[in-house]
DSSP file (Angstrom, degrees, kcal/mol; ACC not computed):
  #  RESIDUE AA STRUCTURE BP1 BP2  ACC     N-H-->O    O-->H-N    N-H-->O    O-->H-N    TCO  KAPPA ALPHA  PHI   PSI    X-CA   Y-CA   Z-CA
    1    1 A X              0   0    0      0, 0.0    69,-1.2     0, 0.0     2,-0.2   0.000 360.0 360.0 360.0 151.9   -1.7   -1.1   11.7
    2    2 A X  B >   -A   69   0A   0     67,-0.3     3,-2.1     1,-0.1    67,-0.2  -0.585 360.0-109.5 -88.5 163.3   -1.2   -0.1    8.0
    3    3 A X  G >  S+     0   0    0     62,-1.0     3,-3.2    65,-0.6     2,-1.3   0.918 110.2  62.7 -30.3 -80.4   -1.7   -2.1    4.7
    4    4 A X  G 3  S+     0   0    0      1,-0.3    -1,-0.3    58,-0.1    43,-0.2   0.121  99.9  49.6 -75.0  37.5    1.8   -2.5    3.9
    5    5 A X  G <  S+     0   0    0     -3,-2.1    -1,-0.3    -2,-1.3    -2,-0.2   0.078  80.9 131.7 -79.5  12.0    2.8   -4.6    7.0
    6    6 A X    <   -     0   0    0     -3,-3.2     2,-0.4    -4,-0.2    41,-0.1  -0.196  59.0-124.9 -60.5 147.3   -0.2   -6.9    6.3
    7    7 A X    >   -     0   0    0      1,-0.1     3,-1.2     4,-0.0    33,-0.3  -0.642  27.4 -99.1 -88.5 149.1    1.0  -10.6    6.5
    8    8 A X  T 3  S+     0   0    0     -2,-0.4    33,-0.2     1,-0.2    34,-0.1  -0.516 110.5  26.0 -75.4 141.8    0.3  -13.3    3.3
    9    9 A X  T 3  S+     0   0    0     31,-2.1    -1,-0.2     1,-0.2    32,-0.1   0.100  94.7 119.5  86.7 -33.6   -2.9  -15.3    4.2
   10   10 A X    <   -     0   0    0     -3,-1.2    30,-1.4    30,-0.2     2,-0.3  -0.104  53.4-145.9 -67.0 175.7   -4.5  -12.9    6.4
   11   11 A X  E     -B   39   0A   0     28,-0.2    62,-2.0    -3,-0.1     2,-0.4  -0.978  26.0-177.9-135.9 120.7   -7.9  -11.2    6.0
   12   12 A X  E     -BC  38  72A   0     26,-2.2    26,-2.4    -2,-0.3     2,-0.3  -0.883  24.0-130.1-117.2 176.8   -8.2   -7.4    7.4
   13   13 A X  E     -BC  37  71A   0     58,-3.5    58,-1.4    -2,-0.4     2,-0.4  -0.913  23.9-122.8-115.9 128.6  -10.8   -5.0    7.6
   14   14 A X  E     + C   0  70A   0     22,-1.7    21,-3.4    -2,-0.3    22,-0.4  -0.548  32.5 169.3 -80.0 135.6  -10.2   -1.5    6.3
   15   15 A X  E     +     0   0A   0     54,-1.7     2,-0.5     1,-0.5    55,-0.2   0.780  68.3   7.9-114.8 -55.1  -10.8    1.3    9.2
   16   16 A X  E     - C   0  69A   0     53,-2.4    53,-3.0    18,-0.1    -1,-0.5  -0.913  44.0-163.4-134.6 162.6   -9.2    4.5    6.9
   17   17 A X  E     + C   0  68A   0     -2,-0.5     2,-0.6    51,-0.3    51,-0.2  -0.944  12.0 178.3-128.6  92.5   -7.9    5.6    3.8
   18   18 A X        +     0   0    0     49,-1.7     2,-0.2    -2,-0.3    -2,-0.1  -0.993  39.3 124.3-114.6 103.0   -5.7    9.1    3.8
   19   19 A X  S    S-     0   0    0     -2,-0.6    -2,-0.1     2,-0.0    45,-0.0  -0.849  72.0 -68.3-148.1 164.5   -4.8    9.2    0.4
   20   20 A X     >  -     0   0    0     -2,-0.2     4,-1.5     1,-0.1     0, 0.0  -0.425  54.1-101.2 -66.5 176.4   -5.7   12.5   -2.0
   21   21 A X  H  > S+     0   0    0      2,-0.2     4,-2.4     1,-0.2     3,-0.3   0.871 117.6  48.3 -52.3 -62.4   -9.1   13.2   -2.8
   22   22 A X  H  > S+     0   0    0      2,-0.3     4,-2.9     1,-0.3    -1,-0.2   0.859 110.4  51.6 -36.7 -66.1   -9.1   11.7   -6.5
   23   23 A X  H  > S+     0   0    0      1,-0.3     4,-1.8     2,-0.2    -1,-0.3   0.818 105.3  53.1 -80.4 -23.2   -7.4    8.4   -5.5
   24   24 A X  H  X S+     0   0    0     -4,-1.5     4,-1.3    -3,-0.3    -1,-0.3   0.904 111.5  48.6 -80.0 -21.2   -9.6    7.5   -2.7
   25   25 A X  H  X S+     0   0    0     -4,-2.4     4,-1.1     2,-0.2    -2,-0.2   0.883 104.7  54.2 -14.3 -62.9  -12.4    7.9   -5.0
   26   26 A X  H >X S+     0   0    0     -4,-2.9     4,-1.8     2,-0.3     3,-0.8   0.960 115.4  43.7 -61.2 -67.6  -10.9    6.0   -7.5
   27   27 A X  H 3<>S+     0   0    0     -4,-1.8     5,-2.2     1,-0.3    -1,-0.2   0.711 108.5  52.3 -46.9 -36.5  -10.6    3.1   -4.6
   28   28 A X  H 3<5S+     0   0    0     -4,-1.3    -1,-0.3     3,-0.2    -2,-0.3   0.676 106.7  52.5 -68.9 -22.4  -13.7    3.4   -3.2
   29   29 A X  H <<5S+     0   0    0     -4,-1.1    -2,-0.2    -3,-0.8    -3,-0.2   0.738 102.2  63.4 -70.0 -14.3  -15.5    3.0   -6.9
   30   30 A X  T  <5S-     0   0    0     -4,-1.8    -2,-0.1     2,-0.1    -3,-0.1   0.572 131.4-104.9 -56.5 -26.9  -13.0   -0.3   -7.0
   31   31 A X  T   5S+     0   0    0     -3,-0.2     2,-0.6     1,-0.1    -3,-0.2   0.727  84.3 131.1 103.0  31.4  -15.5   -1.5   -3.7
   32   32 A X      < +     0   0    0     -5,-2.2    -1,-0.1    -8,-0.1     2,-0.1  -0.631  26.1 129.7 -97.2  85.4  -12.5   -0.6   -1.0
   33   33 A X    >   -     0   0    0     -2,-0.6     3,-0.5     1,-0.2   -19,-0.3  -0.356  66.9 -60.2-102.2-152.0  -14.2    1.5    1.6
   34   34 A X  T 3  S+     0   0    0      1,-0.2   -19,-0.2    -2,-0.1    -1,-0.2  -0.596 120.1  32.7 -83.5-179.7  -14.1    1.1    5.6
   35   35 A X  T 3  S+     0   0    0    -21,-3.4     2,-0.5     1,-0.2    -1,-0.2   0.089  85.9 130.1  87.8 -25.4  -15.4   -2.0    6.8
   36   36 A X    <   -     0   0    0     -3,-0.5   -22,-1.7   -22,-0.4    -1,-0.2  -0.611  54.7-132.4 -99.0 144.4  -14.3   -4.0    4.0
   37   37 A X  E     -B   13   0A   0     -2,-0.5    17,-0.6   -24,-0.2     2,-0.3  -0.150  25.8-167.8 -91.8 159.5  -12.4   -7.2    4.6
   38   38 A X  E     -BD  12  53A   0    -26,-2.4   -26,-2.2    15,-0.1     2,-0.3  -0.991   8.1-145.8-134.5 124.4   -9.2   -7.6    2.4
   39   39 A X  E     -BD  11  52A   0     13,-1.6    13,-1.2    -2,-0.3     2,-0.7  -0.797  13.1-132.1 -94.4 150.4   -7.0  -10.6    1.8
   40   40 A X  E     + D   0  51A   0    -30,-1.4   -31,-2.1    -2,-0.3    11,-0.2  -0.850  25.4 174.4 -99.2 112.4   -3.6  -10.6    1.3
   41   41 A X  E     -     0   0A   0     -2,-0.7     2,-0.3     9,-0.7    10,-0.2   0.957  58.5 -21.0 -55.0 -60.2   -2.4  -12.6   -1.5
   42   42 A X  E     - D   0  50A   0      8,-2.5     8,-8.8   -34,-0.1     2,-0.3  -0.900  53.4-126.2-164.2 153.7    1.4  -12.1   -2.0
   43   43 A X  E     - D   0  49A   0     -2,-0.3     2,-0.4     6,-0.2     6,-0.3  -0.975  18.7-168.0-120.3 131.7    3.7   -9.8   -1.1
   44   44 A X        -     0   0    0      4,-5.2     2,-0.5    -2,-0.3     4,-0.4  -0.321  61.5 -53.1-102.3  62.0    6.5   -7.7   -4.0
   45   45 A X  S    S-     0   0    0     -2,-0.4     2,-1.2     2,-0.2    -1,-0.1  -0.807 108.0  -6.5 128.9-165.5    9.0   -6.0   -2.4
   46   46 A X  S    S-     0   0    0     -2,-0.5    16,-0.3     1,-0.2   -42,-0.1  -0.716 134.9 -20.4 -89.8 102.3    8.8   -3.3    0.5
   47   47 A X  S    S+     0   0    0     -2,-1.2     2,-0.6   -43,-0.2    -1,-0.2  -0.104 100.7 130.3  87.0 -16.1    4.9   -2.6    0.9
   48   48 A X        +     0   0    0     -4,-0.4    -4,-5.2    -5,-0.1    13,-0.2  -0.520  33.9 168.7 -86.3 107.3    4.0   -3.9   -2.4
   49   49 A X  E     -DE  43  60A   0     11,-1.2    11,-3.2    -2,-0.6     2,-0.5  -0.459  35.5-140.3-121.7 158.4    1.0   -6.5   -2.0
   50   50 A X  E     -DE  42  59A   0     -8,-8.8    -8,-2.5    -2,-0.2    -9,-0.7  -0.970  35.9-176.2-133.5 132.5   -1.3   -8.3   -4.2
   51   51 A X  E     -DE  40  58A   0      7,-3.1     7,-3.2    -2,-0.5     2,-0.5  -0.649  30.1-136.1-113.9 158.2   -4.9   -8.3   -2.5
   52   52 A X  E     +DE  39  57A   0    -13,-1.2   -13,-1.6     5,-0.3     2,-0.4  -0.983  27.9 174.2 -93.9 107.9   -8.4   -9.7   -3.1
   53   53 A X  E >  S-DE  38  56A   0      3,-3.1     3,-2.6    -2,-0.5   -15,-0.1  -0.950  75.6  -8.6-116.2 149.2  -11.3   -6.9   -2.4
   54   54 A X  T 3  S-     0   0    0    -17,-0.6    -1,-0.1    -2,-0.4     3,-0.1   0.503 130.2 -50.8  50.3  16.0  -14.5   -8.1   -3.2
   55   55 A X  T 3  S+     0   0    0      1,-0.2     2,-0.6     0, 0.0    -1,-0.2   0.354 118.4  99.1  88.9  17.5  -13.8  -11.4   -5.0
   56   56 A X  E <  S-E   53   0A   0     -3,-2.6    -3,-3.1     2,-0.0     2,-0.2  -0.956  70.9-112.6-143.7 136.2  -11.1   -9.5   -7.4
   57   57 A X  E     -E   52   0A   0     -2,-0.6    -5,-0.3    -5,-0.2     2,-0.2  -0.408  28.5-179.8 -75.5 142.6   -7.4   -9.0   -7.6
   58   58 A X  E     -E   51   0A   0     -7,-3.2    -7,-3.1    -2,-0.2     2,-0.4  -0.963  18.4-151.0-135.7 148.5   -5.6   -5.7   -7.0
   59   59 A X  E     -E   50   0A   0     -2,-0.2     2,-0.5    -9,-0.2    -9,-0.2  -0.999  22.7-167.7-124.0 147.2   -2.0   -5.1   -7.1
   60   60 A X  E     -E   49   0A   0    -11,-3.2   -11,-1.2    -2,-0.4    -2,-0.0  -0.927   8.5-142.6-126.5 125.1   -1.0   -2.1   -4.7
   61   61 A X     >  -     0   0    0     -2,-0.5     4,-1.8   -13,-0.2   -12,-0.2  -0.255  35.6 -97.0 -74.1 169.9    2.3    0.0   -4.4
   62   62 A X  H  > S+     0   0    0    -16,-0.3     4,-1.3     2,-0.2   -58,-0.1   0.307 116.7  56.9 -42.1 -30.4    3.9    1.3   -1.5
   63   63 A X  H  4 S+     0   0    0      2,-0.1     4,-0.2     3,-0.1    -1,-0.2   0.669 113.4  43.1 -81.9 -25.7    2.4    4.9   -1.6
   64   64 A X  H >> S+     0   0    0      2,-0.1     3,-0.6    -3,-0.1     4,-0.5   0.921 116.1  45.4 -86.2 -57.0   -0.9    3.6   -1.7
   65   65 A X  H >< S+     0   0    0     -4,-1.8   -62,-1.0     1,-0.2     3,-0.9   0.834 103.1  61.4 -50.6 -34.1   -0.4    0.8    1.2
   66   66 A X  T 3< S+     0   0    0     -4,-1.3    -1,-0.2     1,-0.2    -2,-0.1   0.818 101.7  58.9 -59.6 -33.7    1.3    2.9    3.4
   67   67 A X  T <4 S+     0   0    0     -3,-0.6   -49,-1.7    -4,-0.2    -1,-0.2   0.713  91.8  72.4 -51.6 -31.1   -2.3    5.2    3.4
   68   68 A X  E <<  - C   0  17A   0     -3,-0.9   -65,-0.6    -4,-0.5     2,-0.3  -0.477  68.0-151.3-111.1 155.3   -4.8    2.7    4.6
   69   69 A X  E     -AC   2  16A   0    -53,-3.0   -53,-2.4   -67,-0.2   -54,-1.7  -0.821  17.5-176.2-152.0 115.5   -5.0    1.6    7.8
   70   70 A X  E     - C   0  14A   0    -69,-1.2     2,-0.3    -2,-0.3   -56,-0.2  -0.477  18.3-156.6 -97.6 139.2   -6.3   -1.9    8.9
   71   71 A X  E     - C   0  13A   0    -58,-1.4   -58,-3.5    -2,-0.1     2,-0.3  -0.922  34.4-101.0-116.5 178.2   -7.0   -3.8   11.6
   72   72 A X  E     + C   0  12A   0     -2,-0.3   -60,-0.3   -60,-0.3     2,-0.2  -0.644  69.5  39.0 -43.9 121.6   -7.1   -7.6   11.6
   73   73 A X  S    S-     0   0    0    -62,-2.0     2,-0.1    -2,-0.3    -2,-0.1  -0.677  85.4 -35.9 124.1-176.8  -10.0   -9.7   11.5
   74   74 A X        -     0   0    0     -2,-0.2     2,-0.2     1,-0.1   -61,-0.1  -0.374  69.6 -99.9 -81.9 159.9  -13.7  -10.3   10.0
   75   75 A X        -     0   0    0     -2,-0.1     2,-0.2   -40,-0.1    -1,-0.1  -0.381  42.1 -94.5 -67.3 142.9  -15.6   -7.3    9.4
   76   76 A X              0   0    0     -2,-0.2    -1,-0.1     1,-0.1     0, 0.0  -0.611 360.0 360.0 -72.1 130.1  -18.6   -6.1   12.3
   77   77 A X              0   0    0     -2,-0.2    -1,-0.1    -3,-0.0    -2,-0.0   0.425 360.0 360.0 -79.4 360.0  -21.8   -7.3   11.3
Protein backbone atom coordinates (compact mmCIF):
# COMPACT_ATOMS: atom_id res chain seq x y z
CA UNK A 1 0.00 0.00 0.00
CA UNK A 2 1.22 3.60 -0.23
CA UNK A 3 1.96 6.28 2.50
CA UNK A 4 -0.90 8.38 1.69
CA UNK A 5 -3.63 5.83 2.53
CA UNK A 6 -1.97 5.16 5.86
CA UNK A 7 -4.55 5.26 8.73
CA UNK A 8 -4.03 7.80 12.09
CA UNK A 9 -2.57 5.54 14.88
CA UNK A 10 -0.96 3.00 12.86
CA UNK A 11 2.76 2.06 12.76
CA UNK A 12 4.14 0.89 9.11
CA UNK A 13 7.25 -0.25 7.89
CA UNK A 14 8.76 1.40 4.73
CA UNK A 15 9.46 -1.38 1.80
CA UNK A 16 10.26 1.56 -1.20
CA UNK A 17 10.76 5.01 -1.92
CA UNK A 18 10.41 6.12 -5.88
CA UNK A 19 10.94 9.56 -5.61
CA UNK A 20 13.91 11.60 -7.74
CA UNK A 21 17.32 10.92 -6.87
CA UNK A 22 17.96 14.17 -4.68
CA UNK A 23 14.74 13.85 -2.56
CA UNK A 24 15.28 10.37 -1.56
CA UNK A 25 18.54 11.37 -0.40
CA UNK A 26 17.29 14.09 1.33
CA UNK A 27 14.86 11.46 3.15
CA UNK A 28 17.08 8.86 3.81
CA UNK A 29 19.64 11.56 5.64
CA UNK A 30 16.21 12.43 7.68
CA UNK A 31 16.64 8.40 9.00
CA UNK A 32 13.55 7.23 6.44
CA UNK A 33 14.97 4.21 4.60
CA UNK A 34 13.41 0.59 4.04
CA UNK A 35 12.73 -1.19 7.04
CA UNK A 36 11.91 1.66 9.03
CA UNK A 37 8.76 1.75 11.08
CA UNK A 38 6.63 5.06 10.73
CA UNK A 39 3.71 6.33 12.79
CA UNK A 40 1.06 8.13 11.62
CA UNK A 41 0.21 11.12 13.57
CA UNK A 42 -2.63 13.13 11.77
CA UNK A 43 -3.84 13.33 8.70
CA UNK A 44 -4.29 17.23 6.39
CA UNK A 45 -6.19 16.87 3.54
CA UNK A 46 -5.87 14.35 0.53
CA UNK A 47 -2.39 12.37 1.26
CA UNK A 48 -1.14 14.99 3.47
CA UNK A 49 0.14 13.27 6.88
CA UNK A 50 2.04 14.23 9.82
CA UNK A 51 4.46 11.25 10.87
CA UNK A 52 6.92 10.30 13.55
CA UNK A 53 10.30 8.61 11.97
CA UNK A 54 12.81 7.99 14.43
CA UNK A 55 11.37 9.75 17.50
CA UNK A 56 10.79 13.11 15.30
CA UNK A 57 7.99 14.77 13.53
CA UNK A 58 7.69 15.20 9.77
CA UNK A 59 5.06 16.78 7.90
CA UNK A 60 4.70 15.17 4.28
CA UNK A 61 2.69 16.34 1.05
CA UNK A 62 0.94 14.34 -1.34
CA UNK A 63 3.75 14.12 -4.03
CA UNK A 64 5.93 12.73 -1.57
CA UNK A 65 3.33 10.15 0.18
CA UNK A 66 2.07 8.93 -2.84
CA UNK A 67 6.04 7.65 -3.56
CA UNK A 68 6.63 5.39 -0.64
CA UNK A 69 5.20 2.31 -0.32
CA UNK A 70 4.40 0.63 3.06
CA UNK A 71 3.22 -2.21 4.48
CA UNK A 72 1.69 -2.49 7.88
CA UNK A 73 3.28 -3.71 10.93
CA UNK A 74 6.62 -3.84 13.19
CA UNK A 75 9.67 -3.96 11.34
CA UNK A 76 11.72 -7.76 10.77
CA UNK A 77 14.22 -8.17 13.31
Amino acid sequence: MLLKDAQIGRTYVVQEIRLPFQLERRLEALGMTRQTPVSVLNRKGKGILIIKLRGTRFALGYNITQNIEVKEGQPDA
